[in-house]
C-alpha positions, 0 to 999 in steps of 0.5 A: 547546522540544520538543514531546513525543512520544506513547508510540507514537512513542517506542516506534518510535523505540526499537524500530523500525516494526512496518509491516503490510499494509493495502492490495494495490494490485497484485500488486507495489504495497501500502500499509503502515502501521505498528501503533503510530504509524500512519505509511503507507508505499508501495511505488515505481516500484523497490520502496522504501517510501516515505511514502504522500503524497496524491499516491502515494495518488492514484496507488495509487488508479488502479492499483488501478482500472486493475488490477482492470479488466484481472484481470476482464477478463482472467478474462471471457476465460478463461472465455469462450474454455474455453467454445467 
């Protein structure tokens, strides 16, 4: 027997995902998730979507850190270097 889906669903099965930005990990790398199914997307290593497992979010959650880490430094050493 199947199990019956809910409207959202059915919705983007007839008329297709409506996916939005949630989350910018890096300038290329952002999380997506889909207004009515609440389905999460990622982008790879080749710009594809692809689903948001635990794993891809680990992995989104390094890049992010390793990401903001190297824009504050990079920003720390503008400044310093228009200084002198």
């Amino acid at each position: 027997m199947k199990k019956p889906t809910s409207i959202p669903k059915l919705y983007c099965n007839i008329f297709g995902h409506d996916y939005e930005v949630t989350k910018r990990v890096t300038y290329h790398v952002k999380e997506y998730t889909c207004r009515h199914c609440k389905k999460e997307l990622t982008t790879n290593s080749n710009g594809q979507l692809i689903e948001l497992t635990p794993k891809f979010r680990e992995i989104n959650d390094i890049l992010e850190r390793i990401h903001t880490s190297r824009t504050e430094r990079l920003k720390k050493k503008t400044i310093a270097s228009s200084i002198y």
